[in-house]
N, C-alpha and C positions, 0 to 999 in steps of 0.2 A: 376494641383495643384499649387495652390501660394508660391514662393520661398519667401525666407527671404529678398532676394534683390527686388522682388516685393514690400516686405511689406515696406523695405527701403526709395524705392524711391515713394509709395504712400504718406508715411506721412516726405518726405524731410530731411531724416537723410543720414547718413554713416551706411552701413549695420553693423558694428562694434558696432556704437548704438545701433541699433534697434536690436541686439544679447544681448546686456547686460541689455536690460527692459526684452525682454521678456522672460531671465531665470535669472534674478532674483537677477543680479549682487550689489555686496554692492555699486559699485561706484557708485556717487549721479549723480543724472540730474534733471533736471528741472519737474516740473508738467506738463508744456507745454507740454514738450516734449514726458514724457510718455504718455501724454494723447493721443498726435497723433498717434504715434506708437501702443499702445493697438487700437486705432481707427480704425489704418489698417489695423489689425489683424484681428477685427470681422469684417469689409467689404468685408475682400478678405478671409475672413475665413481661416484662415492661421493655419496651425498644425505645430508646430515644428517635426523634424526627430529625433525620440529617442534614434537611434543610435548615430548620430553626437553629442546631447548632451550629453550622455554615456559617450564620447571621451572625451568631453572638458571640464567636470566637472571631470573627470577619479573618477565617481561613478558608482558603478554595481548596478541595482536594482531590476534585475530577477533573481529568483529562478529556476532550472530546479530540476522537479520533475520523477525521472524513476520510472514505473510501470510497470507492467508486462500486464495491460487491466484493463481502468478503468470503460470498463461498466461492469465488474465484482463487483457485490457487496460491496466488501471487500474492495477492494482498493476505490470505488468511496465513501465508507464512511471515509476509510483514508484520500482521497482528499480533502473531507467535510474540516476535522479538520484542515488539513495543508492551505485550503484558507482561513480560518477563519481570523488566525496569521497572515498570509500575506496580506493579507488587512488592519488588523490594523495596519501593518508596511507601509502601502505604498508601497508592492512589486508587481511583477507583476510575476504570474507563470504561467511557461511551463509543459506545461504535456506532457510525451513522453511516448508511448507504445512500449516494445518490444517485444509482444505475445509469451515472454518466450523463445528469440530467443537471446542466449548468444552474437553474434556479435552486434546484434543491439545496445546491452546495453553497448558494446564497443565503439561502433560508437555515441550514445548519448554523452557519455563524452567527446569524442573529440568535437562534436560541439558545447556543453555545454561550454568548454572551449575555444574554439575558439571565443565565442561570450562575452566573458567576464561576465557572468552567478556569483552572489553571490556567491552563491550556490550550492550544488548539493543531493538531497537527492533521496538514492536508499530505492525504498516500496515496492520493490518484494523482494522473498526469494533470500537467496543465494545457491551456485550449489556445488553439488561434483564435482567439476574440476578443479584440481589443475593449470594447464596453464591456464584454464579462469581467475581462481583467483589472479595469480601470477599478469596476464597481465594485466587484472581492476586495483588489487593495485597498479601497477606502475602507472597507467595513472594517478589515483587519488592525487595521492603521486604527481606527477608533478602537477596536477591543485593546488593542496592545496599552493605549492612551489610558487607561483604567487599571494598567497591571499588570493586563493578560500577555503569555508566553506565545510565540508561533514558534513552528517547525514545519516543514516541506519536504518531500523525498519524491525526486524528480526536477525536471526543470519548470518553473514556475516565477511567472514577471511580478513575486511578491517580495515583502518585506520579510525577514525573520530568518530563523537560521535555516541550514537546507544538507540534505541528505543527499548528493548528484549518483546517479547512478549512470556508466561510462555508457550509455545507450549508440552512441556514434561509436564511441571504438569498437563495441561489441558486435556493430551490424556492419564495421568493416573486419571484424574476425571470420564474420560466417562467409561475406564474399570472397576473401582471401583463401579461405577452404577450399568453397566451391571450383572458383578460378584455378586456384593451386591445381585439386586436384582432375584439372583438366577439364570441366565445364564450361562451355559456352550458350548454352540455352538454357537461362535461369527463370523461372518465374516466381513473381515473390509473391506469398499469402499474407497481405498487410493488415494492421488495425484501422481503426476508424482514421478517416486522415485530418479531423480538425485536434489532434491530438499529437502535441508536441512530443509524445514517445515515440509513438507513430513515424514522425517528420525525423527526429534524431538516427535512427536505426538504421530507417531509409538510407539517411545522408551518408551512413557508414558502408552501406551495401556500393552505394555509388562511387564513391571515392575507390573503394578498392576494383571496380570495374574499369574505373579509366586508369588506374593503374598499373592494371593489366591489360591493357588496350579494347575492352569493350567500353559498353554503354546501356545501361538500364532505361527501355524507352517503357514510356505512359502506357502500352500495351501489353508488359508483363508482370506488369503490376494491379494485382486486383483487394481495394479496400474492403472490408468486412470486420462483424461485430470481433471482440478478442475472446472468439471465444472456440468450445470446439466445434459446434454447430456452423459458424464464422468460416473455418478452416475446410470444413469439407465443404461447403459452397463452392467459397474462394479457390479452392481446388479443382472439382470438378468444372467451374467456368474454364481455369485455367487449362485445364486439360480439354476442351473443346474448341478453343481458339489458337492451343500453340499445342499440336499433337506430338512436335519433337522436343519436346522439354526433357530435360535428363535431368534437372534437379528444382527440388521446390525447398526458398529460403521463407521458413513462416516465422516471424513477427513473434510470436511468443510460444509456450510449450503447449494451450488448450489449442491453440490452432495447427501446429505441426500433429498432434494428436488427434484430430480432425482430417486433415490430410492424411494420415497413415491410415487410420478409418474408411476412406472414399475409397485410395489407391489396392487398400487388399479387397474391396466390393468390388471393383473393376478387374482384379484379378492382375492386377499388376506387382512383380515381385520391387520390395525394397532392399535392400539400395540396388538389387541385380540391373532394372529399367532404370531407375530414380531414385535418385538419393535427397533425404529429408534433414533438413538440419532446422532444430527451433530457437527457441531463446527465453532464458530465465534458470532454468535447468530445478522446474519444480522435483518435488520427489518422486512423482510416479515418470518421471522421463527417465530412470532406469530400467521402470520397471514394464514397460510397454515392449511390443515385439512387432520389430525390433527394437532393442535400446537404442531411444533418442540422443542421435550429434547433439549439442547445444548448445548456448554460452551461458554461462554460469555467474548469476549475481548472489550475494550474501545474501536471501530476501530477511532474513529473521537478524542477521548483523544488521542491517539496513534499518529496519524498525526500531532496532534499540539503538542504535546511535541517533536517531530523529528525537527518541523520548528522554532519554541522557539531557539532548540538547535542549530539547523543551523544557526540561525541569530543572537546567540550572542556574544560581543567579543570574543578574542581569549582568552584562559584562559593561566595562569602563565606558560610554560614549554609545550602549546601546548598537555596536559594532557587533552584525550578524559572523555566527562561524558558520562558513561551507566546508561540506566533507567529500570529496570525491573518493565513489568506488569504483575499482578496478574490474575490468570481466576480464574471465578467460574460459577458451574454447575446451569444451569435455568432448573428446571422440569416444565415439562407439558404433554401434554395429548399421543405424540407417545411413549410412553415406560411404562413400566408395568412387573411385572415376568412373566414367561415364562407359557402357559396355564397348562402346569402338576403342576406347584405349585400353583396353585389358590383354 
């Protein structure tokens, strides 16, 4: 590759010049002269190192983005929205996975920061784990100390702005369905349970049960990965320990998709036996058969208002903005009452 002093001494400058044409410096020079210098640039096809200029403009213009897996649905349409913004910023993001693997997400921020990163926005859930927690918020709390922006989308015991997505009220929509429409035998296809989405959702399932005079016991509830693989486990477990279930409430749209998977291998009709209702309302939960009940989060609004927030000044007193998003319930063709009430 062609160095800067290539490009120098093709078009007869001092490499000192030919750094200051070609990022862009106010000090003036001659037509000539940039004309040569851009000249040698596209002969020798010269790329600047965007590290080095990183350094010497001491401007940061990457975002690093922690996800938990973005070929996961969920997040790859969070991604959607957060490269939207970044683009029209002129940022450049990094997408880090850490397949839900609490060190990794440790290890991002340090190189996050290490590398001079704008930014840092976490788009997975947050964990019950108090030393995880403690120890993320320290590291944070030091990047922030240097500069650096944070943003959050979910709930999370951090510092910096945050994206809330209604996870309780959403997972009291799907049991107020359920309930409503005349279900009493629920079983739910849950996410991992050291994960605060997880526990929110939950919390929202339960609340509308004792509102309607049930009770969601530790028996109808089965944890598994969020994913679809997740879902048809978590399903078929469920469907061997409570054979009278009339409705499965899944946790997110890969695991109601999963379940809908297991339940047509068993040869069970949806919603005729069982009705499936999920949650996120990815794009293919239209398009699956049956069309997926589910509740409906903005995921791609969600990501650009985290990167919004991430990228703009610092406010008076370093006073984080929270955003809470609303869900609402999308009916369609898996869910129906229970076949004794028809």
């Amino acid at each position: 590759m062609a160095t800067l002093a290539d490009v120098a001494r093709r078009a007869g400058v001092s490499p000192a010049t030919a750094s200051r044409i070609i990022n862009g410096s106010p000090k003036p020079v001659t037509d000539a002269l940039r004309e040569r210098v851009l000249a040698a640039v596209e002969e020798l096809q010269y790329v600047p190192n965007a590290h080095a200029q990183q350094l010497a403009r001491n401007h940061r213009s990457a975002v690093g983005v922690i996800v938990h897996d973005v070929s996961d649905p969920y997040f790859a349409e969070i991604t959607r929205g957060l490269q939207r913004v970044a683009t029209e910023h002129g940022r450049l993001v990094i997408i880090c996975n850490t397949y839900r693997d609490p060190d990794k997400e440790l290890e991002y921020v340090e190189l996050l920061r290490a590398n001079q990163a704008a930014a840092i926005i976490l788009a997975g859930s947050g964990y019950h784990d108090e030393q995880f927690t403690n120890t993320l918020d320290a590291k944070l709390r030091v990047y922030q100390s240097t500069g650096g922006h944070v943003a959050v989308i979910g709930r999370h015991e951090h510092s910096g702005h945050a994206v809330i997505p209604a996870n309780e009220a959403g997972g009291h929509l799907v049991g107020a369905e359920l309930y409503g429409l005349g279900h009493t035998r629920i079983g739910v296809v849950a996410g991992p349970r050291h994960l605060t989405t997880t526990t929110d959702r939950l919390a929202g399932l339960r609340r509308a049960a004792r509102e309607h005079g049930h009770k969601l016991t530790p028996r109808q509830i089965v944890y598994a990965d969020f994913d679809r693989s997740g879902g048809a486990t978590a399903t078929a477990t469920l469907l061997d320990t409570h054979p009278g279930v009339t409705a499965i409430a899944a946790l997110n749209d890969s695991m109601a998709i999963g379940a809908l998977a297991l339940l047509r291998s068993r040869g069970i009709d949806v919603p005729g036996q069982i009705s499936v209702v999920g949650f996120d309302d990815m794009p293919i939960a239209q398009d699956v058969t049956p069309a997926l009940t589910t509740i409906r989060l903005p995921l791609a609004d969600m990501g650009a208002r985290a990167m919004t927030l991430a990228l703009q000044p610092p406010e008076p007193l370093n006073t984080p903005q929270i955003e809470h998003v609303a869900a609402e319930l999308v009916r369609r063709e898996s869910s129906g009452p229970p076949s004794d009430a028809r």
